[in-house]
C-alpha positions as CSV (number, residue, x, y, z in Angstrom):
1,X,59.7,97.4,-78.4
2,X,61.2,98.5,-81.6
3,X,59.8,100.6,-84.2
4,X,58.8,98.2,-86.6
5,X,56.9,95.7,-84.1
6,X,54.8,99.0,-82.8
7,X,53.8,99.9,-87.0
8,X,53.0,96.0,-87.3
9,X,50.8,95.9,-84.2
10,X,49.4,99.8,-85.7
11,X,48.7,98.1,-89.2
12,X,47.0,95.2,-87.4
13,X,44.7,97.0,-85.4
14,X,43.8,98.9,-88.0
15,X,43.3,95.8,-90.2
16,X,40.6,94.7,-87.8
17,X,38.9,97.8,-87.3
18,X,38.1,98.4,-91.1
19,X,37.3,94.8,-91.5
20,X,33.6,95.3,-93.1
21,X,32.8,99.1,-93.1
22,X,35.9,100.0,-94.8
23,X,37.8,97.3,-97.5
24,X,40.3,100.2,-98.8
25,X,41.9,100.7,-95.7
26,X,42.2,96.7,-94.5
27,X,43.8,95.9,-98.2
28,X,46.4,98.6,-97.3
29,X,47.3,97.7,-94.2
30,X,47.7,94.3,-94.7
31,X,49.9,95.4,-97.9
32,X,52.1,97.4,-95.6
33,X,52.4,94.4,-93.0
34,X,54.2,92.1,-95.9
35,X,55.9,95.1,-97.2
36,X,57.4,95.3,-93.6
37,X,57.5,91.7,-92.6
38,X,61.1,91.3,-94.3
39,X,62.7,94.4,-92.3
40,X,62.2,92.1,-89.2
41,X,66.0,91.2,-89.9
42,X,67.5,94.1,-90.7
43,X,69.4,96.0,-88.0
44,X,67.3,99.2,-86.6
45,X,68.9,102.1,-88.8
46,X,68.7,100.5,-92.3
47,X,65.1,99.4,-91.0
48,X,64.1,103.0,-90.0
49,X,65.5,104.2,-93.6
50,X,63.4,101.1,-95.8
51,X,60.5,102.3,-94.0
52,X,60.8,105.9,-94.7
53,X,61.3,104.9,-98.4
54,X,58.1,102.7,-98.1
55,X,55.0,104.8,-98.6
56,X,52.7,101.9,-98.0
57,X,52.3,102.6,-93.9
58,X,52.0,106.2,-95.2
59,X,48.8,105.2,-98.0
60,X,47.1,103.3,-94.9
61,X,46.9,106.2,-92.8
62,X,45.6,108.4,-95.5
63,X,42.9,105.7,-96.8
64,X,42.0,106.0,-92.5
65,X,41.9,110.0,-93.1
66,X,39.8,109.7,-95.5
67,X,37.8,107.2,-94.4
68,X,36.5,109.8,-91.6
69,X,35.9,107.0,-89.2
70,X,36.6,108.2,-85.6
71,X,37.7,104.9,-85.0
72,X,40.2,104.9,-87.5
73,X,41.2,107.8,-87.1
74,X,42.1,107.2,-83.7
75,X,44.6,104.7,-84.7
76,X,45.9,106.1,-87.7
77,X,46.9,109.2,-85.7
78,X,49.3,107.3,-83.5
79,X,50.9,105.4,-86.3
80,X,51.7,108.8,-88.0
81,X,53.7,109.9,-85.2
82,X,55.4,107.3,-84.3
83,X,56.7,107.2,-88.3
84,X,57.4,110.8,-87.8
85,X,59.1,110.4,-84.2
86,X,61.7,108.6,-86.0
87,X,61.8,110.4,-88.6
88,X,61.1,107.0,-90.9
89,X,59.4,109.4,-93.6
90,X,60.2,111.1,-96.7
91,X,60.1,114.7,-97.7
92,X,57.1,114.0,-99.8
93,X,54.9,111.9,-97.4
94,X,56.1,114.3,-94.5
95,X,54.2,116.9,-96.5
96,X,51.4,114.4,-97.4
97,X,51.3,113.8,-93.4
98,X,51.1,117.3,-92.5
99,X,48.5,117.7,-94.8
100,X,46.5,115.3,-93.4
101,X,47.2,116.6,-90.0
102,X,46.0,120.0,-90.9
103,X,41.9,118.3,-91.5
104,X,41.9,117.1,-88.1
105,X,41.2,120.8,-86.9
106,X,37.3,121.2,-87.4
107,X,34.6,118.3,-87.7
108,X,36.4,116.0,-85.4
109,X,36.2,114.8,-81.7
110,X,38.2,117.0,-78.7
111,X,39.8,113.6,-78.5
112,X,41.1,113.4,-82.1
113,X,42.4,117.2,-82.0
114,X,44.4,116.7,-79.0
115,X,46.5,113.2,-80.4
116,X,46.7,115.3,-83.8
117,X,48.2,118.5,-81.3
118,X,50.5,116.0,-79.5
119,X,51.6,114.1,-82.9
120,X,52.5,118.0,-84.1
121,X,54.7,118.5,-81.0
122,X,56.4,115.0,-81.7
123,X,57.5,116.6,-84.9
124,X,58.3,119.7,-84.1
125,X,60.5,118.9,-80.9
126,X,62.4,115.8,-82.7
127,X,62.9,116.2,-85.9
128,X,65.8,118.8,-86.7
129,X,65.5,119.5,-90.4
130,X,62.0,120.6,-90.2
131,X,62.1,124.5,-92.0
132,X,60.4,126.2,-94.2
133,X,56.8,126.0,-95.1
134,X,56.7,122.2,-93.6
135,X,57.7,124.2,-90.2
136,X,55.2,126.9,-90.7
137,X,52.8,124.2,-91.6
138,X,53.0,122.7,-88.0
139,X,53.0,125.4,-86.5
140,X,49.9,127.1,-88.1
141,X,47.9,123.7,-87.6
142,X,48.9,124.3,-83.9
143,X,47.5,127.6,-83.3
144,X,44.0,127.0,-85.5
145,X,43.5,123.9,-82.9
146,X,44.4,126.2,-80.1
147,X,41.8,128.8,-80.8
148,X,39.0,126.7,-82.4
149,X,39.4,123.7,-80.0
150,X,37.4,122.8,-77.1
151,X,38.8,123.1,-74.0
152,X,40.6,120.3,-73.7
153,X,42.1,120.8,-76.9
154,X,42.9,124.7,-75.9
155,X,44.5,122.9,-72.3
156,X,46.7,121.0,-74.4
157,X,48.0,123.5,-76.9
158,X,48.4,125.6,-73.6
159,X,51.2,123.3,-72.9
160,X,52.4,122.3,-76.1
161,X,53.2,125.4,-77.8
162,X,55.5,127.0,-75.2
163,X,57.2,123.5,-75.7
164,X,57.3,123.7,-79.5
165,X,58.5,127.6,-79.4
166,X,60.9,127.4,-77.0
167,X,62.5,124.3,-78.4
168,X,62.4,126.1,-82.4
169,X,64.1,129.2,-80.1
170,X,66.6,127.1,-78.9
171,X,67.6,125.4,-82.3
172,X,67.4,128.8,-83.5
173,X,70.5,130.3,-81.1
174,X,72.3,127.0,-81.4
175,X,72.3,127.4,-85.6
176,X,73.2,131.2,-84.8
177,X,76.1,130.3,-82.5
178,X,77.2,127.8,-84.9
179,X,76.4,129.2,-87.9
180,X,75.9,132.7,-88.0
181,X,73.0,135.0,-87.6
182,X,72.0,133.4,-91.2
183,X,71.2,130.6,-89.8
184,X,68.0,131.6,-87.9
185,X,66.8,133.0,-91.1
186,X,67.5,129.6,-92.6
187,X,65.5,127.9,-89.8
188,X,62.0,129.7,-90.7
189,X,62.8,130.3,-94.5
190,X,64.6,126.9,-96.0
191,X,62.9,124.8,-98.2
C-alpha cells in the first residue's frame, strides 16, 4: 500500500471518529482527503513532495491534538509518523509535529505515550537531516517519557533509545569519516 492510500484511509478514520463530538477536526480531514485525492496520479516521489508542501494532513492532526480525545489521538499519532517516515513534511510542520509530540508526555494514556515514543524513533532512525534543536527536540521528548512514563512506557523507551543513540552515533562517524571531525559537531549543532 502506498503512502497516500494509508493518509486517505488515516483522514477517513479520523473523519468518522469526530463525526458529532468534534466538527473542527471532521472539516479538516475531509479537506485534506480532496486536497489529496488528485495526487492519486502522480508517480510516488512528486506525490511524497505535494504532500509535504500540503499542510492540510498536518492542521488535522493538530485539530486531533487539541481536541484531547484519546480516540483521536490514537489515530492522529499514526498519521504523523507515517508523514514523518517519509519524510512528506516541511521544516515548519516538522517543528509544528514535534511540538505536538512533546504534549503527549503527561495527562495521557500508557498507550498514547508509547505510539508517541515509537513515532519519535521513526524519526529519529529515518530521517537523515534531522540536527539541531529539532534533533535535541526528539530526543528530550524521549527521555521525559522514559522517566515519567509507566512502565510500559519506560519498557519501550528501554528499547528505543539504545536504537535512536546508536543509530545518531553511527551517522555521527559516518559524517566524520566523510566529512571531517566538523561534521559531528554539525550533527548536534545545525539548524
Amino acid at each position: 500500500m502506498n503512502l497516500l492510500t494509508l493518509l486517505q484511509g488515516d483522514l477517513r478514520a479520523l473523519s468518522l471518529e469526530a463525526k458529532k463530538k468534534f466538527p473542527n477536526v471532521k472539516e479538516a480531514a475531509e479537506v485534506a482527503i480532496v486536497k489529496l485525492r488528485p495526487l492519486e496520479k502522480k508517480e510516488k516521489m512528486k506525490c511524497i513532495d505535494e504532500i509535504a508542501r500540503m499542510d492540510e494532513v498536518v492542521k488535522v492532526i493538530a485539530a486531533a491534538f487539541e481536541s484531547k480525545s484519546p480516540r483521536l489521538l490514537s489515530l492522529a499519532i499514526p498519521l504523523a509518523q507515517k508523514l514523518l517516515s517519509a519524510n512528506a513534511v516541511t521544516q515548519h510542520n516538522l517543528e509544528v509535529l514535534l511540538r505536538l509530540l512533546a504534549t503527549m508526555t503527561s495527562g495521557v494514556s500508557d498507550e498514547l505515550q508509547v505510539k508517541t515514543l515509537q513515532t519519535l524513533t521513526t524519526l529519529v532512525t529515518t530521517n537523515q537531516g534531522l540536527h539541531g534543536p529539532l534533533l535535541a527536540s526528539s530526543l528530550e521528548t524521549s527521555f521525559v517519557l522514559h522517566n515519567t512514563g509507566g512502565p510500559a512506557v519506560r519498557n519501550a523507551a528501554g528499547a528505543s533509545l539504545p536504537v535512536v543513540l546508536s543509530t545518531l552515533f553511527d551517522r555521527a562517524a559516518a559524517e566524520i569519516k566523510a566529512k571531517g571531525t566538523s561534521a559531528f559537531v554539525n550533527l548536534f549543532m545545525a539548524t
